[in-house]
PDB file of N, CA, C and O in Angstrom:
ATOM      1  N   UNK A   1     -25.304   1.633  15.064  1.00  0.00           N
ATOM      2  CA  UNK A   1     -24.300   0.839  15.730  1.00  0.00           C
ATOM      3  C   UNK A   1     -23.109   1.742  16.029  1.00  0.00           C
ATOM      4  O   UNK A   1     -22.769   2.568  15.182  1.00  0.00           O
ATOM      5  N   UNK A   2     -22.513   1.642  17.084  1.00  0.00           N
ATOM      6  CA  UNK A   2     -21.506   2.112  17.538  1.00  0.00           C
ATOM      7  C   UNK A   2     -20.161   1.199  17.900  1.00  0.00           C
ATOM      8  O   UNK A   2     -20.175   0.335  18.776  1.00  0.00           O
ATOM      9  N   UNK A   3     -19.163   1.478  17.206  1.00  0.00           N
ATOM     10  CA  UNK A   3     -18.187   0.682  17.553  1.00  0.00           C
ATOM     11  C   UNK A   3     -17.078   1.471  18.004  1.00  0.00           C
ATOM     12  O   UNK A   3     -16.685   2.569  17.609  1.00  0.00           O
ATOM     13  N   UNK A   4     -16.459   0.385  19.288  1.00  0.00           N
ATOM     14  CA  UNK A   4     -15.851   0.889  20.493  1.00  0.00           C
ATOM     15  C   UNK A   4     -14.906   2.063  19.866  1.00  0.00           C
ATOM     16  O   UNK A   4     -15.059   1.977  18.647  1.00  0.00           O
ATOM     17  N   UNK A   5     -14.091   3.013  20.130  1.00  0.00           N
ATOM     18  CA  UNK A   5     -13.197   3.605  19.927  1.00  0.00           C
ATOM     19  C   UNK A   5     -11.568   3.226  19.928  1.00  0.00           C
ATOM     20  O   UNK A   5     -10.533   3.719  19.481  1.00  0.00           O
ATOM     21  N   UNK A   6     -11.963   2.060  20.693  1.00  0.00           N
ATOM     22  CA  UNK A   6     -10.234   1.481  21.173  1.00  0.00           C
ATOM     23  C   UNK A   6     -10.470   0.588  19.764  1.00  0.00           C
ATOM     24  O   UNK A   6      -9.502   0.609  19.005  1.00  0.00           O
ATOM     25  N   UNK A   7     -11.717  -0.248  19.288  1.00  0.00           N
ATOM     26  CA  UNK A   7     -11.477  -0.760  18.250  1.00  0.00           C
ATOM     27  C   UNK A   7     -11.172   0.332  16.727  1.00  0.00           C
ATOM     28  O   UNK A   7     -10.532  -0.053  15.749  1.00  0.00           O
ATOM     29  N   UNK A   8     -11.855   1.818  16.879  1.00  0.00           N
ATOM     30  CA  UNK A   8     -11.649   2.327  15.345  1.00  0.00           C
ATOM     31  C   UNK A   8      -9.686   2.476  15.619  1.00  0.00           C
ATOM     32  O   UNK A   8      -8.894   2.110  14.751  1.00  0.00           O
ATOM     33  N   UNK A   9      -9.360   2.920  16.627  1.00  0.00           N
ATOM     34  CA  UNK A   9      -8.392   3.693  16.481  1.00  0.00           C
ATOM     35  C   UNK A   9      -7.098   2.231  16.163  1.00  0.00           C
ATOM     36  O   UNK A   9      -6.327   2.367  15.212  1.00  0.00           O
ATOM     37  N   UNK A  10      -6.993   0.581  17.294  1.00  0.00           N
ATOM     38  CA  UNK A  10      -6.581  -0.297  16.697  1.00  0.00           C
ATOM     39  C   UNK A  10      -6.345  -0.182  15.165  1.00  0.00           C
ATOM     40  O   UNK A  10      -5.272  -0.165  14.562  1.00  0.00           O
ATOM     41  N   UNK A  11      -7.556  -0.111  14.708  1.00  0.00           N
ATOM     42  CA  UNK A  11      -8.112  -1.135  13.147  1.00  0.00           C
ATOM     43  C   UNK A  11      -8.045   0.793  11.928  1.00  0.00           C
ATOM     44  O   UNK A  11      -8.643   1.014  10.875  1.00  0.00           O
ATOM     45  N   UNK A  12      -7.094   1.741  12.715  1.00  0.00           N
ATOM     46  CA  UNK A  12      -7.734   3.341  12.018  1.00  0.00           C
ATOM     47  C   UNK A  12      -8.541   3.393  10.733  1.00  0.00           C
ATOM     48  O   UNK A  12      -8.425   3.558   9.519  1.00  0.00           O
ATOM     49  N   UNK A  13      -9.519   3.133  11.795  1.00  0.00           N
ATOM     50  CA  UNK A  13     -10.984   3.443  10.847  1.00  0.00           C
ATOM     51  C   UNK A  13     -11.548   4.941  11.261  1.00  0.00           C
ATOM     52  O   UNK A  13     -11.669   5.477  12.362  1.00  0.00           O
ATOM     53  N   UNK A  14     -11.818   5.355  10.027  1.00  0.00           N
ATOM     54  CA  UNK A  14     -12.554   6.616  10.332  1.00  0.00           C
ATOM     55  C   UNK A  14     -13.617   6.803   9.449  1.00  0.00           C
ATOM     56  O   UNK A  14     -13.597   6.222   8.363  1.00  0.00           O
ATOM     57  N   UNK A  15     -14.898   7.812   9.880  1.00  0.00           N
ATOM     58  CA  UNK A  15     -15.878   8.013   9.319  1.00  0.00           C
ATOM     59  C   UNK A  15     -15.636   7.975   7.995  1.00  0.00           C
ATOM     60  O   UNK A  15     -14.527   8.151   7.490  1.00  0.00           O
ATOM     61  N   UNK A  16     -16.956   7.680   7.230  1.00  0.00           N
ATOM     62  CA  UNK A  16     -16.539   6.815   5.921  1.00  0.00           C
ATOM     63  C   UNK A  16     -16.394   6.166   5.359  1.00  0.00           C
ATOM     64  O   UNK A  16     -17.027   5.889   4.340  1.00  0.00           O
ATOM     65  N   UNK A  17     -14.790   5.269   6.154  1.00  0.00           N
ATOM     66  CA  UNK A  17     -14.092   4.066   5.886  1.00  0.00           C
ATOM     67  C   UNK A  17     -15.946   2.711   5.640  1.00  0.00           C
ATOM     68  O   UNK A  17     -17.063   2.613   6.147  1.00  0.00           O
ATOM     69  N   UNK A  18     -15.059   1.964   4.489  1.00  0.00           N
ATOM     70  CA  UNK A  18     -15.954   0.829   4.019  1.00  0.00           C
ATOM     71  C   UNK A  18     -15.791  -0.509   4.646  1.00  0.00           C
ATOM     72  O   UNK A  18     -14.823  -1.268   4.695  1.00  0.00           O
ATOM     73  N   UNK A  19     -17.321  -0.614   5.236  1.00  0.00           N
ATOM     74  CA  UNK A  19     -16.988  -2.000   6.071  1.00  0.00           C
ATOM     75  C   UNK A  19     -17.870  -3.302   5.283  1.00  0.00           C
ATOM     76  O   UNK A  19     -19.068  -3.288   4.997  1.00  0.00           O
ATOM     77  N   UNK A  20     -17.111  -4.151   5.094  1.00  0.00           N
ATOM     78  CA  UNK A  20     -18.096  -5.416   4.818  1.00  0.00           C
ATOM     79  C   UNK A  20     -18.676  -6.123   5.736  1.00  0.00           C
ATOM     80  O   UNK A  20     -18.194  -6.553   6.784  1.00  0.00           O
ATOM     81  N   UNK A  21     -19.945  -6.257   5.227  1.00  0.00           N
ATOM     82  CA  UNK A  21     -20.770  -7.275   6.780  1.00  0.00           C
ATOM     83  C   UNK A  21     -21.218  -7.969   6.491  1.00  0.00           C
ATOM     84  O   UNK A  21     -22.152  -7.773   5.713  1.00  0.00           O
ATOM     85  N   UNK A  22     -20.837  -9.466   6.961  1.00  0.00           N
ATOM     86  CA  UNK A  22     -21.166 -10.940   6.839  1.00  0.00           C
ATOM     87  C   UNK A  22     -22.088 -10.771   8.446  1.00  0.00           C
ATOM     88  O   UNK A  22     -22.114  -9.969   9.380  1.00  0.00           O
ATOM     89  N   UNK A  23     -22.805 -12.122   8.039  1.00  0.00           N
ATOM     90  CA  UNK A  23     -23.233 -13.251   9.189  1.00  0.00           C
ATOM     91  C   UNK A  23     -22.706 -14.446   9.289  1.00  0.00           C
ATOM     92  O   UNK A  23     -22.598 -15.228   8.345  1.00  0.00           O
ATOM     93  N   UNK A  24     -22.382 -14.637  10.325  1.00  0.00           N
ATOM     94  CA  UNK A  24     -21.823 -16.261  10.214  1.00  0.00           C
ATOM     95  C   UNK A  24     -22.063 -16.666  11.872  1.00  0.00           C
ATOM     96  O   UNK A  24     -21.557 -16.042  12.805  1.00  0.00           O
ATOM     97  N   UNK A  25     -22.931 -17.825  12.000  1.00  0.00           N
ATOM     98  CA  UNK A  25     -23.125 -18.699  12.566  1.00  0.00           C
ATOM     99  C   UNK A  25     -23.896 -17.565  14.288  1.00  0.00           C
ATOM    100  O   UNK A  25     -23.880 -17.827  15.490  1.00  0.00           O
ATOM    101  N   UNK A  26     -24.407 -16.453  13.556  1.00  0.00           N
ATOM    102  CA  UNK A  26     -25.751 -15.836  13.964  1.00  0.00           C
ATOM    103  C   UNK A  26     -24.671 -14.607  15.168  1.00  0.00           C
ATOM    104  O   UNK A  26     -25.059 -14.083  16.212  1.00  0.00           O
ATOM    105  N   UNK A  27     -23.087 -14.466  14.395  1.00  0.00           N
ATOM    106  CA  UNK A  27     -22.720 -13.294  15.010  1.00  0.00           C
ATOM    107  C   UNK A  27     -22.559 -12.181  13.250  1.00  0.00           C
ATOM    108  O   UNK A  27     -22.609 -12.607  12.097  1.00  0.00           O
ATOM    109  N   UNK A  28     -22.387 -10.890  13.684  1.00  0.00           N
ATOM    110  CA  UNK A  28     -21.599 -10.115  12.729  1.00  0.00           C
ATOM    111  C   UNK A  28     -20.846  -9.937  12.722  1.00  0.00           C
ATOM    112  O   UNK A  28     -20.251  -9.895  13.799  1.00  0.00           O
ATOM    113  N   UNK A  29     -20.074  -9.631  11.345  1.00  0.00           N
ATOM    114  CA  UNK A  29     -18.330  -9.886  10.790  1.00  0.00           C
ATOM    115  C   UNK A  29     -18.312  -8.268  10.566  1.00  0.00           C
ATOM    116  O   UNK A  29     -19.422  -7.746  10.467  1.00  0.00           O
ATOM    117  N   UNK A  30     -18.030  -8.060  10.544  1.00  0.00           N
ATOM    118  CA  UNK A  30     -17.389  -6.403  10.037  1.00  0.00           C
ATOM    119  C   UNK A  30     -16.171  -6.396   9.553  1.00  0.00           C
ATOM    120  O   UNK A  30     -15.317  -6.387  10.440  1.00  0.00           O
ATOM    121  N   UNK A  31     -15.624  -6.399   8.092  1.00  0.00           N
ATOM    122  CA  UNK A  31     -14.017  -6.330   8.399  1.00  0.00           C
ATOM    123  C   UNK A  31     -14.041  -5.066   7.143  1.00  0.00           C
ATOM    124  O   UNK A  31     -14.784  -4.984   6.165  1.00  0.00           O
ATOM    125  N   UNK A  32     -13.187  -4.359   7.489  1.00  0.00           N
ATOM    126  CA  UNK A  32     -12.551  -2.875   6.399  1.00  0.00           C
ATOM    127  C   UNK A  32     -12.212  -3.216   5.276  1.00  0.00           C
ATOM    128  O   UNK A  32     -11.474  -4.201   5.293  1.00  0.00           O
ATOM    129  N   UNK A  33     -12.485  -2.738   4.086  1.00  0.00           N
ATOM    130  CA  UNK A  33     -12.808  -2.791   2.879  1.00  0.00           C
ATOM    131  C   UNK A  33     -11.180  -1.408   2.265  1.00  0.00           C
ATOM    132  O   UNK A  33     -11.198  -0.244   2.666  1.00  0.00           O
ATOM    133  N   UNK A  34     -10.534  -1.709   1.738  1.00  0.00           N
ATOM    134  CA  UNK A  34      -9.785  -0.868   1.064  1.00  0.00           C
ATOM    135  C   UNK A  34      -9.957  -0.762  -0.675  1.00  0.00           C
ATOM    136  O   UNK A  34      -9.677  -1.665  -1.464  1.00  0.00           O
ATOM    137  N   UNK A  35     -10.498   0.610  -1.021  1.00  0.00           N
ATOM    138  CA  UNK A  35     -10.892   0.847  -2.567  1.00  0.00           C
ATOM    139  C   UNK A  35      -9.769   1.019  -2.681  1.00  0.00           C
ATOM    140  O   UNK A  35      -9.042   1.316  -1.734  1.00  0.00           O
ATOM    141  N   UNK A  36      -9.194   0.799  -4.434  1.00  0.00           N
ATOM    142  CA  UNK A  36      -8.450   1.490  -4.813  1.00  0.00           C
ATOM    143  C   UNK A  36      -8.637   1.824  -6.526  1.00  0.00           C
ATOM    144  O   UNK A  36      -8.633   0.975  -7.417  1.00  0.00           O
ATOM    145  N   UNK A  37      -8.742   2.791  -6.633  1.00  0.00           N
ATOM    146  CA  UNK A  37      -8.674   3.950  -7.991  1.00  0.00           C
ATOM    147  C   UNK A  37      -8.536   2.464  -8.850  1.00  0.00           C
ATOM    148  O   UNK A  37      -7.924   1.452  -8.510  1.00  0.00           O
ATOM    149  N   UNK A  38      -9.410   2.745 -10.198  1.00  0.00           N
ATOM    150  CA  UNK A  38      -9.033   1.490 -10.568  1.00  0.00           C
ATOM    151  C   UNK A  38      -7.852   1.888 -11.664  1.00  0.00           C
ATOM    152  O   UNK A  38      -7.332   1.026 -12.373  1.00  0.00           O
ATOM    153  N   UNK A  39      -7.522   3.153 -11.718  1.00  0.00           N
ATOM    154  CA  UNK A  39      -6.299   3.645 -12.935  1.00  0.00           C
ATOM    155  C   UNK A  39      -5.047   3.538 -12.210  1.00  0.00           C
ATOM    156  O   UNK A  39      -4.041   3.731 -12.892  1.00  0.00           O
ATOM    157  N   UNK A  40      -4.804   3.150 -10.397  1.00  0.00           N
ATOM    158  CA  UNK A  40      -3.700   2.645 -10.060  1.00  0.00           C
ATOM    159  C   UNK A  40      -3.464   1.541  -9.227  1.00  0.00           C
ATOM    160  O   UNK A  40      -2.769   1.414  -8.220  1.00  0.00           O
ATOM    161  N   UNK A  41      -4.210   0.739  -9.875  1.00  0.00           N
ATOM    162  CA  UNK A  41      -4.671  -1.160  -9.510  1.00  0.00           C
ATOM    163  C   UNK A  41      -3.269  -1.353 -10.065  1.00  0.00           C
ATOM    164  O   UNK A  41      -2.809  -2.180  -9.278  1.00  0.00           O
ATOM    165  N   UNK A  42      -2.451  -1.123 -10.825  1.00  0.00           N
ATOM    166  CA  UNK A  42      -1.600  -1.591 -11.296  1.00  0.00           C
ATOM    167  C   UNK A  42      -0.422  -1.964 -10.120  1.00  0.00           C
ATOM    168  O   UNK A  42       0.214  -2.992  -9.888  1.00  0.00           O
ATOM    169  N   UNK A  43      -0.450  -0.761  -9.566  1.00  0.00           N
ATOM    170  CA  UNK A  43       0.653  -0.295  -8.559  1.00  0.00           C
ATOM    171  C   UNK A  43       0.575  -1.315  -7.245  1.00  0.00           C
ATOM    172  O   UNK A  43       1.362  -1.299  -6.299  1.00  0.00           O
ATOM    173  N   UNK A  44      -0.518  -2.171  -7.407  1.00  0.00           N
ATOM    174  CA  UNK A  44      -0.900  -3.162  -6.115  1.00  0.00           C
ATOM    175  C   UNK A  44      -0.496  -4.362  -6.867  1.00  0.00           C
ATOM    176  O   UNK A  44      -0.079  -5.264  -6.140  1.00  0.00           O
ATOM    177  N   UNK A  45      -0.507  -4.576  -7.939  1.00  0.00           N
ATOM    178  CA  UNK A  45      -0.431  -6.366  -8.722  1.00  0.00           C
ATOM    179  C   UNK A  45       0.418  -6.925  -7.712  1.00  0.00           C
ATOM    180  O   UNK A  45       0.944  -6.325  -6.774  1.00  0.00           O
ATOM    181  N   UNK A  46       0.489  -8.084  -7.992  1.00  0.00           N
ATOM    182  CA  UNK A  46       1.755  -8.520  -7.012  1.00  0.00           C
ATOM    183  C   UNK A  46       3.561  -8.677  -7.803  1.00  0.00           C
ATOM    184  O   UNK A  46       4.635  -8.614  -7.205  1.00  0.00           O
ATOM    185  N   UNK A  47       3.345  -8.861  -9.092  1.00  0.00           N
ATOM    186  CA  UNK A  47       4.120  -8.090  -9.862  1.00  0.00           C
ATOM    187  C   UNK A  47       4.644  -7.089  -9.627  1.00  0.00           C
ATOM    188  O   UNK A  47       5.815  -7.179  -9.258  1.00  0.00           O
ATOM    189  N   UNK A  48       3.977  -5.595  -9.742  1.00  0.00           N
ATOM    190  CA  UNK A  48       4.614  -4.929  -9.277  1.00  0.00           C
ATOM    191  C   UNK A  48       5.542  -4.689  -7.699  1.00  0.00           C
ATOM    192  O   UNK A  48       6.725  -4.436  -7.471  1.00  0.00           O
ATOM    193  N   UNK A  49       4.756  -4.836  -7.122  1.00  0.00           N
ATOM    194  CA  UNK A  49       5.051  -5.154  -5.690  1.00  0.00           C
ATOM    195  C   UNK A  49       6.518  -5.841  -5.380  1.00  0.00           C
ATOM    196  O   UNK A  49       7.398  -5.352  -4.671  1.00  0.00           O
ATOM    197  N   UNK A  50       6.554  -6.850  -5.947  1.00  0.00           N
ATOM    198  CA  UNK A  50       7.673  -7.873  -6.060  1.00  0.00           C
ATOM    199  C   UNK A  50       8.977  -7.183  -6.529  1.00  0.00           C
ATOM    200  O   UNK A  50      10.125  -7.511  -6.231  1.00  0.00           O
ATOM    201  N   UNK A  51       8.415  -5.761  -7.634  1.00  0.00           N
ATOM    202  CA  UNK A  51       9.803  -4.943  -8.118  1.00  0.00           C
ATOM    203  C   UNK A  51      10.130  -4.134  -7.331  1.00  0.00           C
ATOM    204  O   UNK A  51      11.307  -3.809  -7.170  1.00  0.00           O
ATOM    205  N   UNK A  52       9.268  -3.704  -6.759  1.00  0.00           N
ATOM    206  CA  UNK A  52       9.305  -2.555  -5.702  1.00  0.00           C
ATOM    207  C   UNK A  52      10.272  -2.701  -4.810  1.00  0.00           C
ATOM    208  O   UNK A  52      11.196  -1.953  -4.490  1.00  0.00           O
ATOM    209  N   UNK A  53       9.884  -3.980  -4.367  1.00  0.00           N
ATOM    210  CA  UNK A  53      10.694  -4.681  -2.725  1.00  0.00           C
ATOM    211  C   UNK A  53      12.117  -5.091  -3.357  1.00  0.00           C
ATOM    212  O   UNK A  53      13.126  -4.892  -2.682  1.00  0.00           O
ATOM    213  N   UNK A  54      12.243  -5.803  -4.965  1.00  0.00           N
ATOM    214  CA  UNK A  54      13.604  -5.638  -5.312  1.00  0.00           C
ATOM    215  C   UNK A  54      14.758  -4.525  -5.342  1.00  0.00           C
ATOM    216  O   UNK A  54      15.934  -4.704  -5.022  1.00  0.00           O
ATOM    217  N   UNK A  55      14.109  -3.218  -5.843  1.00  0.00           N
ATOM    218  CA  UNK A  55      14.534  -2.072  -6.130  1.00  0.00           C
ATOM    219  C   UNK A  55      14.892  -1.656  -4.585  1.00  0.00           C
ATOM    220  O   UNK A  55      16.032  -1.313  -4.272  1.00  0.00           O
ATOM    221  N   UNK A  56      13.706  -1.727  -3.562  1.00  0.00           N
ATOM    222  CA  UNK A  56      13.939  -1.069  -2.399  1.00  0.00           C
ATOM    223  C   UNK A  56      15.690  -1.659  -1.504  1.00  0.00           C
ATOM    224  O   UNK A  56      16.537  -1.034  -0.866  1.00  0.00           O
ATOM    225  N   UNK A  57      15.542  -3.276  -1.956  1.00  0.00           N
ATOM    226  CA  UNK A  57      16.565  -3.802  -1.602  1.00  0.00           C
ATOM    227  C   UNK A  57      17.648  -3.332  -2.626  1.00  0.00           C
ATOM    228  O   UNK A  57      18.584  -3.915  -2.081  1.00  0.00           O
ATOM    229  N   UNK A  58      18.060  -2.892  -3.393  1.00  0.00           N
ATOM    230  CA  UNK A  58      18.982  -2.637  -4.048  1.00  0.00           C
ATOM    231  C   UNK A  58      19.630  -1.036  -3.661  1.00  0.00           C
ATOM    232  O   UNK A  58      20.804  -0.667  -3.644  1.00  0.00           O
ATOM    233  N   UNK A  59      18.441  -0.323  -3.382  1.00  0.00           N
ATOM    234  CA  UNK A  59      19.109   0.986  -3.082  1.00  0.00           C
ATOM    235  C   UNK A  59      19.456   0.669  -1.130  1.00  0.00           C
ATOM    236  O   UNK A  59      20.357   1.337  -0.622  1.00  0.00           O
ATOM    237  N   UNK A  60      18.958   0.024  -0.563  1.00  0.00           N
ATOM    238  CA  UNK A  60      19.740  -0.215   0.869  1.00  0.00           C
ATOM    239  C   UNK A  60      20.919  -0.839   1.036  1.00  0.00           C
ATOM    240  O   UNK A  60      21.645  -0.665   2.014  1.00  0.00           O
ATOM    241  N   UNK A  61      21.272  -1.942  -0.350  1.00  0.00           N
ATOM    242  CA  UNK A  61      22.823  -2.040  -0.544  1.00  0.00           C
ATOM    243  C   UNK A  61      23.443  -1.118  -1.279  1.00  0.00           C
ATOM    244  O   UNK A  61      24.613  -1.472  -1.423  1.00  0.00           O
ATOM    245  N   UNK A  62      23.176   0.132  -1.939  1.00  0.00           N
ATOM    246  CA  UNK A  62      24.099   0.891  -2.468  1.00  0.00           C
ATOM    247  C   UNK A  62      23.811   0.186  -3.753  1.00  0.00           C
ATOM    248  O   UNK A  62      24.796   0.842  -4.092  1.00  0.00           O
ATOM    249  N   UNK A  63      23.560  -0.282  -4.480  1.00  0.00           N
ATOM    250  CA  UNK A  63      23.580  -0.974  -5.717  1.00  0.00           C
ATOM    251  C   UNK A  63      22.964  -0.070  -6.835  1.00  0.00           C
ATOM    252  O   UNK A  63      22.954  -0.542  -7.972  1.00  0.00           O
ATOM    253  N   UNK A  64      22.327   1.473  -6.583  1.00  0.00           N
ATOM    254  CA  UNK A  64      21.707   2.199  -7.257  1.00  0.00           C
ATOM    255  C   UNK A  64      22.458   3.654  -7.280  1.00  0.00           C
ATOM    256  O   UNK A  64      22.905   4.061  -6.207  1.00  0.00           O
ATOM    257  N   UNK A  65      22.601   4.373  -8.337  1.00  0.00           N
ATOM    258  CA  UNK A  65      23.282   5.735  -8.136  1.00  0.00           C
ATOM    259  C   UNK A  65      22.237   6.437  -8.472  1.00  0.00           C
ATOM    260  O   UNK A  65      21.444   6.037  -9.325  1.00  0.00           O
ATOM    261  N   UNK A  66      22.078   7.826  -7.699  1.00  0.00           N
ATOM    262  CA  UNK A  66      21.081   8.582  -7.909  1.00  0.00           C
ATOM    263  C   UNK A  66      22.220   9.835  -8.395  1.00  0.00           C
ATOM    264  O   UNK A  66      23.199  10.295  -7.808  1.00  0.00           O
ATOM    265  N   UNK A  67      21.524  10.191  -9.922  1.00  0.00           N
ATOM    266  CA  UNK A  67      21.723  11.556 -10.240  1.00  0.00           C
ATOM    267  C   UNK A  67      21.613  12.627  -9.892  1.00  0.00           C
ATOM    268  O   UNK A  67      20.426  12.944  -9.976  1.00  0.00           O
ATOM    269  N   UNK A  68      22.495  13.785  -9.356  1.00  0.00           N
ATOM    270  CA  UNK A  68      21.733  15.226  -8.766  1.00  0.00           C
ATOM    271  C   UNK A  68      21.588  15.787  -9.818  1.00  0.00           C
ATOM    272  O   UNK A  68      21.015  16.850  -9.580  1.00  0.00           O
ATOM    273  N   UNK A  69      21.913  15.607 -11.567  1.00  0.00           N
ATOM    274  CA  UNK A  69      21.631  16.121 -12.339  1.00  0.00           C
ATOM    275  C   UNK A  69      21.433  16.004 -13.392  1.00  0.00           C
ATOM    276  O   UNK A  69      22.569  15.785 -13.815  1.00  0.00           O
ATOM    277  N   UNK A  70      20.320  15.963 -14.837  1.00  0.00           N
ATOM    278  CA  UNK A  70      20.590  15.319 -16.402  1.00  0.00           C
ATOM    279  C   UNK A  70      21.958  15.105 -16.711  1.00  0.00           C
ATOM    280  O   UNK A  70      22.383  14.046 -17.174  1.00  0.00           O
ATOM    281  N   UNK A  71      22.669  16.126 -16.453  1.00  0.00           N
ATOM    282  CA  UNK A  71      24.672  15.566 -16.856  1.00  0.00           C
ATOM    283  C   UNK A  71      25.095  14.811 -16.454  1.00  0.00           C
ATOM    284  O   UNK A  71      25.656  14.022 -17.215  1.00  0.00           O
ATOM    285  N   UNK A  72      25.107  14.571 -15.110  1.00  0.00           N
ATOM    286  CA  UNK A  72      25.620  13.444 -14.138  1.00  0.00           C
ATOM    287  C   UNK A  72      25.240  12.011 -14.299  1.00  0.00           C
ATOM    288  O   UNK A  72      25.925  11.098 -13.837  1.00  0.00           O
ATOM    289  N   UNK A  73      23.759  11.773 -15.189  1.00  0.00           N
ATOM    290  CA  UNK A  73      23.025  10.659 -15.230  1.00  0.00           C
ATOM    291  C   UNK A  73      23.866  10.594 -17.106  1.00  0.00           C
ATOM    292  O   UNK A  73      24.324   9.501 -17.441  1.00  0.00           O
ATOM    293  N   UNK A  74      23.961  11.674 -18.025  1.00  0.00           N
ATOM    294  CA  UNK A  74      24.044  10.742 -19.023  1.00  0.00           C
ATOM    295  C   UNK A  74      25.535  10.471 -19.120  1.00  0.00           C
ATOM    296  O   UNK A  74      25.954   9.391 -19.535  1.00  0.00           O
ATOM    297  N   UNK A  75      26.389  11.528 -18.709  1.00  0.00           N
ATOM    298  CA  UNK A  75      27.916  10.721 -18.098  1.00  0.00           C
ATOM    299  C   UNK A  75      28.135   9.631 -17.222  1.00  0.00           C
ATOM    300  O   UNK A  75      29.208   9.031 -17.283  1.00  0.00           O
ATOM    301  N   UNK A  76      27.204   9.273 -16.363  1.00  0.00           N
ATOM    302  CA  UNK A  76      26.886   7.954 -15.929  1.00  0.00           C
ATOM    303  C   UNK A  76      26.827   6.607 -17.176  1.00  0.00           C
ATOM    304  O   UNK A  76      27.517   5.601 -17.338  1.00  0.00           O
ATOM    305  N   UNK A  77      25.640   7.187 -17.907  1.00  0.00           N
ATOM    306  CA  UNK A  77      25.303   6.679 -19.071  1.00  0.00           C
ATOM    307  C   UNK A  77      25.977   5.907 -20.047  1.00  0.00           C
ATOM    308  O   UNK A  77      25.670   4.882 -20.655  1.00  0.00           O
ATOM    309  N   UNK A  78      27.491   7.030 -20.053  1.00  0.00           N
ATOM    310  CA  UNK A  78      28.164   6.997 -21.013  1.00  0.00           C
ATOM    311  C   UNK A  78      27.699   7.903 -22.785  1.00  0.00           C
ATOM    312  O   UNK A  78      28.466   7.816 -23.744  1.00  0.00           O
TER     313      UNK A  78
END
């Protein structure tokens, strides 16, 4: 089977990439399959995720100081 090119490059699929294939109602389904490592499943929970997007919003208001150095962070510290 060959599938169109305008569809890999849409959907960037490339050789390799994992496709699941259903039947349903006597067409084929093809849809892309994403593995992930199961030692950083963590990093997908939706938990995490949820901190991520907090944190991300916190450093776009300024609400986060980044250290240029161990001194600077534990005088931060106190």
């Amino acid at each position: 089977m060959i599938i169109p090119a305008q569809i890999l490059k849409k959907l960037d699929l490339r050789v390799g990439d994992l496709l699941q294939i259903e039947e349903k109602d006597g067409r084929i389904i093809l849809t892309p399959v994403v593995t992930i490592a199961k030692e950083q499943g963590w990093f997908y929970s939706e938990k995490w995720q949820r901190e991520e997007a907090t944190v991300e919003q916190e450093i776009k208001e300024g609400k986060l100081m980044v250290a240029n150095s161990l001194q600077e962070l534990f005088d931060d510290l106190g």
